[in-house]
Backbone bond lengths (Angstrom), bond angles and torsions (degrees), N, CA, C in turn:
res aa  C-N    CA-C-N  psi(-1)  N-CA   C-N-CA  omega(-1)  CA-C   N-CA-C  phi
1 X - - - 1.472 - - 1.523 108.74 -
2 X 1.448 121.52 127.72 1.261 118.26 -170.31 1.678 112.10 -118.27
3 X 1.544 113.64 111.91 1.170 108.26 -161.71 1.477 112.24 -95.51
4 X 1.376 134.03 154.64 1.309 128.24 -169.59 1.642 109.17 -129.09
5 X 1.684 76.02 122.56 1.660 99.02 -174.29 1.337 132.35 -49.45
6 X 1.032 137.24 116.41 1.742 138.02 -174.73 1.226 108.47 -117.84
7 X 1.587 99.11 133.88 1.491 110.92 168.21 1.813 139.21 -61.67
8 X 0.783 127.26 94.74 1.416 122.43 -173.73 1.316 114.17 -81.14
9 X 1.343 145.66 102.04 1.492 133.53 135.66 1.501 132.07 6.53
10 X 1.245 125.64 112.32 1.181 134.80 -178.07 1.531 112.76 -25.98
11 X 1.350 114.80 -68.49 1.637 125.97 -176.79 1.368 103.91 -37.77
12 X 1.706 112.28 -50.21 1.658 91.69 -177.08 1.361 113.28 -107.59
13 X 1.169 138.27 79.04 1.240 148.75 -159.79 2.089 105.08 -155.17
14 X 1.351 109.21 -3.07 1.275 129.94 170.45 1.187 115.31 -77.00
15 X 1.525 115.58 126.09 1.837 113.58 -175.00 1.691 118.51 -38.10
16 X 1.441 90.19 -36.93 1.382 107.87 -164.52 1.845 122.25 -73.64
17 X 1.507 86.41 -20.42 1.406 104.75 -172.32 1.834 129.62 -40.67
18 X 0.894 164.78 -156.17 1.808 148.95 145.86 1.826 82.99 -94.35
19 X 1.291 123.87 -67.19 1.249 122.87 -170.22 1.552 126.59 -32.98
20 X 1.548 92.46 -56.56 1.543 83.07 148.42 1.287 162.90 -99.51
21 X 1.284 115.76 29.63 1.255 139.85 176.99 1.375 80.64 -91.95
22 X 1.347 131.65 -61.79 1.449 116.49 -150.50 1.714 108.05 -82.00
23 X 0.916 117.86 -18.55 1.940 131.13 152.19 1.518 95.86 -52.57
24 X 1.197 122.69 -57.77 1.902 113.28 -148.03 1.898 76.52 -78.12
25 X 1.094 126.74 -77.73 1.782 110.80 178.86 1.050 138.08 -27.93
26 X 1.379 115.74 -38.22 1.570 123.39 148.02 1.533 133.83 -42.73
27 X 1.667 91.92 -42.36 1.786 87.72 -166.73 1.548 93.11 -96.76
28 X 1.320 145.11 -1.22 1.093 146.49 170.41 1.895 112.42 -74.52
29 X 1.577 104.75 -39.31 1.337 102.57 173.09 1.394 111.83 -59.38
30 X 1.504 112.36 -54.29 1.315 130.48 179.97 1.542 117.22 -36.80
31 X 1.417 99.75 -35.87 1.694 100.24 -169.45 1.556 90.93 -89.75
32 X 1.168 133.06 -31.80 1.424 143.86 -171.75 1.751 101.53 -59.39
33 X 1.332 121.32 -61.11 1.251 130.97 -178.20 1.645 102.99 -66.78
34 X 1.506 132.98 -37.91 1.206 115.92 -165.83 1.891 94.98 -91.39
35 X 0.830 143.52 -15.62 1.672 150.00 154.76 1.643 92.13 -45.92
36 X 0.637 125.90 -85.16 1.797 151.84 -161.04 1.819 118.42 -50.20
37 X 1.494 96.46 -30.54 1.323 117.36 -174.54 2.442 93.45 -89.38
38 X 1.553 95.58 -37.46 1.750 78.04 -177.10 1.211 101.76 -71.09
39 X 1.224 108.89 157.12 1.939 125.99 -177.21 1.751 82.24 -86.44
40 X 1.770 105.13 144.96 1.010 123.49 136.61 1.363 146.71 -63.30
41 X 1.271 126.08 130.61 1.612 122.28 179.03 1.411 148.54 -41.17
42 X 1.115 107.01 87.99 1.971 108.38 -155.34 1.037 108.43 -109.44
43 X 1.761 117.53 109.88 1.573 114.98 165.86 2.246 86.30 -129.69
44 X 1.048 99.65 99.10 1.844 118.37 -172.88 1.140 90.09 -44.20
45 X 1.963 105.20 -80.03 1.327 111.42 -140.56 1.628 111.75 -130.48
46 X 0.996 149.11 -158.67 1.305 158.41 -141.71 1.635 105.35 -106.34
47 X 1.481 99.82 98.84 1.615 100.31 -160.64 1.220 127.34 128.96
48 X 1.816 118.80 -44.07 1.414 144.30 -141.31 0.974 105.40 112.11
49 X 1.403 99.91 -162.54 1.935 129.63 159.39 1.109 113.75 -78.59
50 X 1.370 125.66 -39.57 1.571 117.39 -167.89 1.785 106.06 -109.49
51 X 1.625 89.06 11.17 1.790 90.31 -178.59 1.448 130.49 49.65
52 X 1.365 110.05 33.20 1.517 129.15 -179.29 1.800 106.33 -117.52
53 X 1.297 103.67 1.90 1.791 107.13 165.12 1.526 111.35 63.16
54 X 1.419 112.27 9.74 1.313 126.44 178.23 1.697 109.67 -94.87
55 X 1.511 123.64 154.99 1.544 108.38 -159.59 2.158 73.16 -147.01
56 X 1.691 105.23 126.25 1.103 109.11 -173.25 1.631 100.54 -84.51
57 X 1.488 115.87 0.56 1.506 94.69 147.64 1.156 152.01 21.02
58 X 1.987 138.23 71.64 1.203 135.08 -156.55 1.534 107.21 -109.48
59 X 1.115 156.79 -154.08 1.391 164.77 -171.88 1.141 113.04 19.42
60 X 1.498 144.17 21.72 1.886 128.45 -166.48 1.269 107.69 -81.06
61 X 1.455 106.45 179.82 1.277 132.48 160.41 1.634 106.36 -52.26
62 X 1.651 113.00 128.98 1.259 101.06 175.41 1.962 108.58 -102.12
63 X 1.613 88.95 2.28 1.682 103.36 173.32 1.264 97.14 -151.56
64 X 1.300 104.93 156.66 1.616 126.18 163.84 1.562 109.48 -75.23
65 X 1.656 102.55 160.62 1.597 105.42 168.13 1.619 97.82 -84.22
66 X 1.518 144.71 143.25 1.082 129.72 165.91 1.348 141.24 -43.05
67 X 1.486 108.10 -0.35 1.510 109.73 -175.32 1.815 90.56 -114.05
68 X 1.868 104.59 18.90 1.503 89.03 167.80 1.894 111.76 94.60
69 X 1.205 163.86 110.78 1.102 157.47 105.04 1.730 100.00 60.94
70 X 1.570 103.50 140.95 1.531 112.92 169.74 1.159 102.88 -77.42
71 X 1.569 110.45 120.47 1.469 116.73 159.93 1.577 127.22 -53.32
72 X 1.241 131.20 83.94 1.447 121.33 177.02 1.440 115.65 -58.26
73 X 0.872 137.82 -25.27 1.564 112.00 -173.06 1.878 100.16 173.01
74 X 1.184 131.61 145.18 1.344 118.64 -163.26 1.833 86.70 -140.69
75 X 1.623 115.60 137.36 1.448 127.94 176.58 1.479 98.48 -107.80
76 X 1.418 111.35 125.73 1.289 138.54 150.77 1.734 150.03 -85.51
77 X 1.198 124.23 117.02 1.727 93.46 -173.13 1.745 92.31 116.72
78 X 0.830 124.93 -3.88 1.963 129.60 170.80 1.626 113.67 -64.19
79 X 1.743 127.63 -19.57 1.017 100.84 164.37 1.564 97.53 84.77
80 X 1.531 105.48 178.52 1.593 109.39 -156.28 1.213 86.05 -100.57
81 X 1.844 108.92 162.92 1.417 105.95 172.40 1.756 92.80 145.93
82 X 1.921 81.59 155.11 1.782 74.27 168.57 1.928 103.85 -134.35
83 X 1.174 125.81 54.75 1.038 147.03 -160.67 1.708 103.34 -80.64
84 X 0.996 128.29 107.83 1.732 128.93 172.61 1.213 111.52 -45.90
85 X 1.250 128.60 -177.24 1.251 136.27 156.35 1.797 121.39 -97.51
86 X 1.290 114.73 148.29 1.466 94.55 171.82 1.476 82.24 -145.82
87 X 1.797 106.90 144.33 1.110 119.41 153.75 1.402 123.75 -121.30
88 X 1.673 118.11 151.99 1.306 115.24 177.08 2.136 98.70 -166.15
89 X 0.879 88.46 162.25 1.711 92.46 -162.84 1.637 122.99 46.20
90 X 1.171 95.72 29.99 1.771 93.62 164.37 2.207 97.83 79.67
91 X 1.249 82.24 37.10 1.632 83.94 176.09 1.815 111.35 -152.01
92 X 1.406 130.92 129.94 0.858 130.90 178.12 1.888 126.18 -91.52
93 X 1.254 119.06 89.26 1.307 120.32 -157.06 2.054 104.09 -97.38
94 X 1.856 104.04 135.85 1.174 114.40 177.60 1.328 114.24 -148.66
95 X 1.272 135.50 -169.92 1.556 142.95 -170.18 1.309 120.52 -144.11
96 X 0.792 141.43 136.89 1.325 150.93 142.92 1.504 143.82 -134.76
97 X 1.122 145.09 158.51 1.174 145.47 177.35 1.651 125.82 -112.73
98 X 1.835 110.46 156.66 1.443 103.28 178.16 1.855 92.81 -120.37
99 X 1.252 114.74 -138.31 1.390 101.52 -165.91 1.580 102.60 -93.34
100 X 1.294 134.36 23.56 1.443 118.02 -153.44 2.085 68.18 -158.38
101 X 0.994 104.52 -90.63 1.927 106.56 -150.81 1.809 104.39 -96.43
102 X 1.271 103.65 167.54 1.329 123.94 -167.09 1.837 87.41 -130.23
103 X 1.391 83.99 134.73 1.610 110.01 -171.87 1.639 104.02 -135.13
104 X 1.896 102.06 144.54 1.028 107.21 -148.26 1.892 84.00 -119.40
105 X 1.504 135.54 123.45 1.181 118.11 -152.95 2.100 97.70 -108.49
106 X 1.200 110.16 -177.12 1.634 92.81 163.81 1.653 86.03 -174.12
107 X 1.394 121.85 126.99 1.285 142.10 178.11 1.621 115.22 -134.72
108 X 1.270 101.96 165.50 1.789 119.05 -148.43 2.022 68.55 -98.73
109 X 1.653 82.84 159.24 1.688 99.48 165.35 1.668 112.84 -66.24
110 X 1.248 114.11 -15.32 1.986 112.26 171.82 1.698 99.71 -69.02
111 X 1.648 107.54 0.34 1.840 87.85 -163.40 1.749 112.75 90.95
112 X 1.238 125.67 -45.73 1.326 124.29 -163.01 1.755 101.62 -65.07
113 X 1.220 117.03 148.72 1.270 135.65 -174.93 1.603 117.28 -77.82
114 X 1.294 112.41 103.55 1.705 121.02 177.80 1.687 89.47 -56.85
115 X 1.629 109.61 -91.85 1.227 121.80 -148.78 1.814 96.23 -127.84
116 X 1.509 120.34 -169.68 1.235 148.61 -168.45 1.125 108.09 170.92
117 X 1.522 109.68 106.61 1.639 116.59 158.98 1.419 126.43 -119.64
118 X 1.195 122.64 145.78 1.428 122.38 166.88 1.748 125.34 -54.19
119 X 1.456 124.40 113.57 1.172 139.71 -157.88 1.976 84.97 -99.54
120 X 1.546 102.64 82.95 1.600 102.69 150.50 1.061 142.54 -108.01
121 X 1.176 147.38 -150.97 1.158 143.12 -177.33 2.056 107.90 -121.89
122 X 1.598 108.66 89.24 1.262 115.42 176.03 1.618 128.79 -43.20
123 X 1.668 105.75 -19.38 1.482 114.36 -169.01 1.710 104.65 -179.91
124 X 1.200 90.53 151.20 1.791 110.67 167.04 1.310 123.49 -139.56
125 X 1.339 90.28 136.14 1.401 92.74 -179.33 1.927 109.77 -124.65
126 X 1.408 110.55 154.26 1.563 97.71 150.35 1.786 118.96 -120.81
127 X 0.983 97.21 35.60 1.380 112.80 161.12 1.654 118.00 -44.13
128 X 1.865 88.43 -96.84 1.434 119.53 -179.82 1.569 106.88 -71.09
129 X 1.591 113.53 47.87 1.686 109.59 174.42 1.659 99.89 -67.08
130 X 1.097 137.87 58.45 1.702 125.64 -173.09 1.619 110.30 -59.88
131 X 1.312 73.96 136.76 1.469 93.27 -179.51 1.901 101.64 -90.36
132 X 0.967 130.69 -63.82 1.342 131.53 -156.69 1.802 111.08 -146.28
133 X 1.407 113.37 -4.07 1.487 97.15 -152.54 1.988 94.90 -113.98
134 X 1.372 100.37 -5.30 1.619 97.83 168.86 1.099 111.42 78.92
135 X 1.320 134.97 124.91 1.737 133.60 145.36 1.581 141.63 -77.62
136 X 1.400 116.49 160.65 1.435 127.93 -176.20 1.164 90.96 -129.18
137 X 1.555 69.77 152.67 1.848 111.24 -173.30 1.414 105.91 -110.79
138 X 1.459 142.19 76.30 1.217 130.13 -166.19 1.765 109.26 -108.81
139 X 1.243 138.85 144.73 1.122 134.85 179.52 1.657 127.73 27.04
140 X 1.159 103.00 22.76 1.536 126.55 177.62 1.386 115.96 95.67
141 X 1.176 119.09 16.05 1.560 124.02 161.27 1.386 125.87 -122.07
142 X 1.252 121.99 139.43 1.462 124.92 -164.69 1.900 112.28 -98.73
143 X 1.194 105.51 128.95 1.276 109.78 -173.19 1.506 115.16 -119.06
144 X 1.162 128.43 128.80 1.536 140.63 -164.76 1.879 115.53 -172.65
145 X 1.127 81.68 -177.87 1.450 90.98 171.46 1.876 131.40 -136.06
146 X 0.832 139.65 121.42 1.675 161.73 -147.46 1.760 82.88 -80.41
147 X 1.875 93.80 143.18 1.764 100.64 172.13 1.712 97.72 -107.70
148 X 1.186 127.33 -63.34 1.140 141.55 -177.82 2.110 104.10 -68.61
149 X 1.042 109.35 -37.75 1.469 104.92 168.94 1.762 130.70 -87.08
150 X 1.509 88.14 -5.77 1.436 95.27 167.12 1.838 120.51 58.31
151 X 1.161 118.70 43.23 1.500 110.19 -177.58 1.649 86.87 -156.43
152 X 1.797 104.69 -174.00 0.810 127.68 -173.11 1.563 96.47 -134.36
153 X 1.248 116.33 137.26 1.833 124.10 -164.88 1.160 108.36 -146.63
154 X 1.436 104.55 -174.37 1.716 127.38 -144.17 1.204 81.21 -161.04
155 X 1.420 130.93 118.13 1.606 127.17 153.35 1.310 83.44 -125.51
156 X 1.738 96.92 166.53 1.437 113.88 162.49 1.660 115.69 -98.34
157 X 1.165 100.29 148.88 1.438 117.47 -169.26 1.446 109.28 -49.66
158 X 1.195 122.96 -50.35 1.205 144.31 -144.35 1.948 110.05 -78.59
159 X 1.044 88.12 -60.27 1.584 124.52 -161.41 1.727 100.56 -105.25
160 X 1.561 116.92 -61.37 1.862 86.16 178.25 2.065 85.11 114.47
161 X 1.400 109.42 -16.72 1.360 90.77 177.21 1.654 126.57 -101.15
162 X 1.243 96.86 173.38 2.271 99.48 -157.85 1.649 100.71 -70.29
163 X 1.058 131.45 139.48 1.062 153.15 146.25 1.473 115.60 -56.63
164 X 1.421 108.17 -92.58 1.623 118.48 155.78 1.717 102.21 -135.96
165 X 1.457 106.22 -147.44 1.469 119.52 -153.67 1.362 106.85 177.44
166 X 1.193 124.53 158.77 1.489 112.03 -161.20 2.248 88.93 -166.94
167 X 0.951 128.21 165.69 1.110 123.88 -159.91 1.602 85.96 -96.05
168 X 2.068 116.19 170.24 1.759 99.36 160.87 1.726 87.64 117.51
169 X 1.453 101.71 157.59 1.077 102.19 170.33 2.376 96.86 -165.66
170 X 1.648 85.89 148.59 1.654 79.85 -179.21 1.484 91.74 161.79
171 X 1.570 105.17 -158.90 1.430 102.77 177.23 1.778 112.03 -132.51
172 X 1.552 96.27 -161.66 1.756 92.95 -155.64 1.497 104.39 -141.01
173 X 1.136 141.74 -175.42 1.475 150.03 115.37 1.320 105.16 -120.35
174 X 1.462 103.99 -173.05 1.430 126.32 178.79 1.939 122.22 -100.63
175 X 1.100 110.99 -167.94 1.503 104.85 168.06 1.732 117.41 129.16
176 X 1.495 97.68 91.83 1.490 112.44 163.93 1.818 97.19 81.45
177 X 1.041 120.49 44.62 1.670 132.12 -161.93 1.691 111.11 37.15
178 X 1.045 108.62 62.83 1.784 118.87 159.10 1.900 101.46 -133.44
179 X 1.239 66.13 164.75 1.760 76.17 173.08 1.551 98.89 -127.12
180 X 1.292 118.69 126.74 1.499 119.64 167.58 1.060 113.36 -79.72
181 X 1.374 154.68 125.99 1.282 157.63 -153.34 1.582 102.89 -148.12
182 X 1.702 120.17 113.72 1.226 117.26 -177.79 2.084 84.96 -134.76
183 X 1.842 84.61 111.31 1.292 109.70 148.28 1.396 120.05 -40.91
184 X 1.649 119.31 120.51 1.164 109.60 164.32 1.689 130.71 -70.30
185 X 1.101 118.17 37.65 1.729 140.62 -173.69 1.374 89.09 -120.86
186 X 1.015 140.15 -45.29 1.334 146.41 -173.74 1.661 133.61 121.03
187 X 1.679 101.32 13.96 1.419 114.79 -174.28 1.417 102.34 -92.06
188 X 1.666 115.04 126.75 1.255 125.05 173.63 1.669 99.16 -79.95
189 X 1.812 107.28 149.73 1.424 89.00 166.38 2.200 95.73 -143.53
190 X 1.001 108.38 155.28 1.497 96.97 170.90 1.778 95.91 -130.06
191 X 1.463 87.30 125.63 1.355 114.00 -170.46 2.018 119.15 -126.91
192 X 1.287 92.50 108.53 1.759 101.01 -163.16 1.833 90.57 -44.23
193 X 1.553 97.82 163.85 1.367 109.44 -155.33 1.698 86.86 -122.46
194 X 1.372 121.62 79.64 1.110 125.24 173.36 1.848 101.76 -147.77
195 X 1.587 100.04 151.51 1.652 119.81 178.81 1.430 114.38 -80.58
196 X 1.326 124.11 -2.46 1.325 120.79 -177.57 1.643 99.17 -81.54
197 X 1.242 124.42 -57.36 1.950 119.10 -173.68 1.271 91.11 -146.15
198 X 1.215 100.66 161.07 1.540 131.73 160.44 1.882 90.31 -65.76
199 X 1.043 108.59 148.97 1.866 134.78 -159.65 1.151 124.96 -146.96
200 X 1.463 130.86 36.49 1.584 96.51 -166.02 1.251 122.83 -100.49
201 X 1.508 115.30 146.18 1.613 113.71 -150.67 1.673 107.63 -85.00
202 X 1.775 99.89 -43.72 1.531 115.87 -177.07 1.620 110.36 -148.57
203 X 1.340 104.04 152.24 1.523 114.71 171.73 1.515 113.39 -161.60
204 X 1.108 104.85 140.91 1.609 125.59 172.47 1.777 117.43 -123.19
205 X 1.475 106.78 158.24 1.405 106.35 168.67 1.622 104.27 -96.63
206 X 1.881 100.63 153.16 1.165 101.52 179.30 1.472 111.33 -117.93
207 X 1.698 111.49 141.53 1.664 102.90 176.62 1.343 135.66 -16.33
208 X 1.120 157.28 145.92 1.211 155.56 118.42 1.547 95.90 -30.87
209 X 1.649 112.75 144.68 1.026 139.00 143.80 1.718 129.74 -133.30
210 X 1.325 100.72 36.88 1.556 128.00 176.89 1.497 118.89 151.56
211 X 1.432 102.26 -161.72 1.438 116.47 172.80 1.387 90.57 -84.65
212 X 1.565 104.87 158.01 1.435 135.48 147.52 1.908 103.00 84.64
213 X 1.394 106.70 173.14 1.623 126.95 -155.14 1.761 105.20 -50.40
214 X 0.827 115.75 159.40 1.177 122.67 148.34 1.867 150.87 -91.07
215 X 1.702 85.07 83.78 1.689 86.74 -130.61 1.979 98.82 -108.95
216 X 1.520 95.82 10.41 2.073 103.32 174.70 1.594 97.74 -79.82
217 X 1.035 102.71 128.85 1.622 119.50 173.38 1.918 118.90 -57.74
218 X 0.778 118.67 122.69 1.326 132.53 -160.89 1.809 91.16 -40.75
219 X 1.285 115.29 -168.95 1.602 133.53 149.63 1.295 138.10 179.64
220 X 1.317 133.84 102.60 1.409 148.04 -170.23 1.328 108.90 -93.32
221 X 1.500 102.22 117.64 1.554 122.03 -146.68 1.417 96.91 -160.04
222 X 1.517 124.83 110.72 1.480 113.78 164.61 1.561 120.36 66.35
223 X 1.341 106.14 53.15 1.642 106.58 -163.71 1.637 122.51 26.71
224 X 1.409 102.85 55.44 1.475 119.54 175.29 1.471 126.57 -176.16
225 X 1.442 84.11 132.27 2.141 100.35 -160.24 1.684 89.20 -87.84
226 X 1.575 115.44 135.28 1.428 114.97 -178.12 1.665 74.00 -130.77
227 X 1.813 86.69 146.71 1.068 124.65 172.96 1.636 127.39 -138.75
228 X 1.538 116.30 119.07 1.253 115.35 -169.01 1.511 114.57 -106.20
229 X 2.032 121.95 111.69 1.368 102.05 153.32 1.210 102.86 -106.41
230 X 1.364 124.41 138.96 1.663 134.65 129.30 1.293 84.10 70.65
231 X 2.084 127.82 -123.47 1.241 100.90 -164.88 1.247 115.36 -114.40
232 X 1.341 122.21 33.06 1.415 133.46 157.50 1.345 132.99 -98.35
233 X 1.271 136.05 111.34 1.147 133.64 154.97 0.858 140.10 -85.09
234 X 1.559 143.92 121.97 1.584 155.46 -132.90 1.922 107.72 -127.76
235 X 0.765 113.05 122.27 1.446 127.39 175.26 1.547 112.54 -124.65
236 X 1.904 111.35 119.05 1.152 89.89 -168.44 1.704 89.04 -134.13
237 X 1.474 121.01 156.81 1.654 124.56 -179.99 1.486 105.45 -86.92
238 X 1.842 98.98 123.67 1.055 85.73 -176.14 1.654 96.54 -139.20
239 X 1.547 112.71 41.63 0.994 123.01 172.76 1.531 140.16 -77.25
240 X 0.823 116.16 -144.63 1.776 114.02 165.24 1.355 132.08 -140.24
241 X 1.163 112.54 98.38 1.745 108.39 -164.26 1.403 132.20 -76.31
């Protein structure tokens, strides 16, 4: 932002002046809006954002000074661990551990320390022991299926306790509030994606395309549920005409 200089007259150029009070408020907004207008530094999650480990990065060093880059500022006291950094909203978040707990850290871009919390474990369950078929997180309840407990469940997010349960075991996706649920036996089922009951509206069996379970994760893609056994792949319309 390029601001253009104006001449002021001596008389009002005095701390005391109205003119300049309303100059010193001015150039304070000014610096306020041009702060506010640069984007902050965002690398979220493990990788980047787009998880291609690439950083769109413009103006650097195209060499180092030989003794290496000015050190800005160095954090101490993180504990063991090999935890990345991720930043996003103007905060730099990391982890570490001492011999007993794992701590979850979060510091300002000066380096100085917002917060530190203890990273525990809110609940357990042996419910959702999944074996292969993955869980969802939908409207604050988690939906999957148990290997050793043998069902298909509803916990709540929060707390770790059952919703309902339904017999079966396999995996799922999501899509338009259903849950696709494909039995590893090979029974598809679509089952509304709500915490009040287990629901299911419709189900069919799907071909064999070899020996053994049915254990490729469903996918609803383009008004169409694909389904993989062994060496068949199944594409079926499950749109709306």
């Amino acid at each position: 932002m390029k601001i253009q200089e104006i001449s002021v007259p001596p008389r009002f150029r005095a701390p005391g002046s109205a003119l300049f009070r309303i100059a010193a408020c001015l150039a304070c907004s000014l610096f306020q809006i041009a702060v506010m207008a640069q984007p902050l530094p965002e690398w979220s999650c493990f990788r980047g954002p787009d998880r291609t480990n690439k950083s769109g990065e413009t103006g650097l060093l195209s060499e180092w000074p030989e003794e290496g880059p000015e050190l800005i500022w160095t954090i101490s006291g993180l504990g063991k661990g090999y935890s990345n950094v991720s930043l996003a909203d103007g905060y730099i978040f990391t982890s570490g551990s001492d011999e007993q707990q794992t701590f979850v850290f979060a510091f300002g871009l000066d380096g100085q320390l917002i917060w530190k919390k203890p990273n525990g474990i809110p609940w357990e369950t042996e419910l959702l022991d999944n074996h292969h078929g993955g869980v969802i997180l939908h409207e604050g309840n988690l939906y999957g299926a148990g290997h050793n407990a043998r069902g298909w469940f509803c916990l709540d997010f929060k707390t770790g306790k059952q919703k309902w349960s339904s017999g079966g075991k396999g995996s799922l996706t999501y899509a338009e509030n259903m849950l696709y649920c494909l039995d590893e036996r090979g029974i598809m089922m679509l089952v509304r994606a709500t915490a009040e009951r287990y629901e299911s509206l419709s189900i069919f069996e799907v071909p064999e395309g070899g020996d053994g379970m049915h254990w490729a994760h469903p996918v609803v893609c383009g008004g169409r549920l694909y389904i993989r056994h062994q060496d068949k792949l199944f594409a079926y319309d499950i749109s709306l005409r």
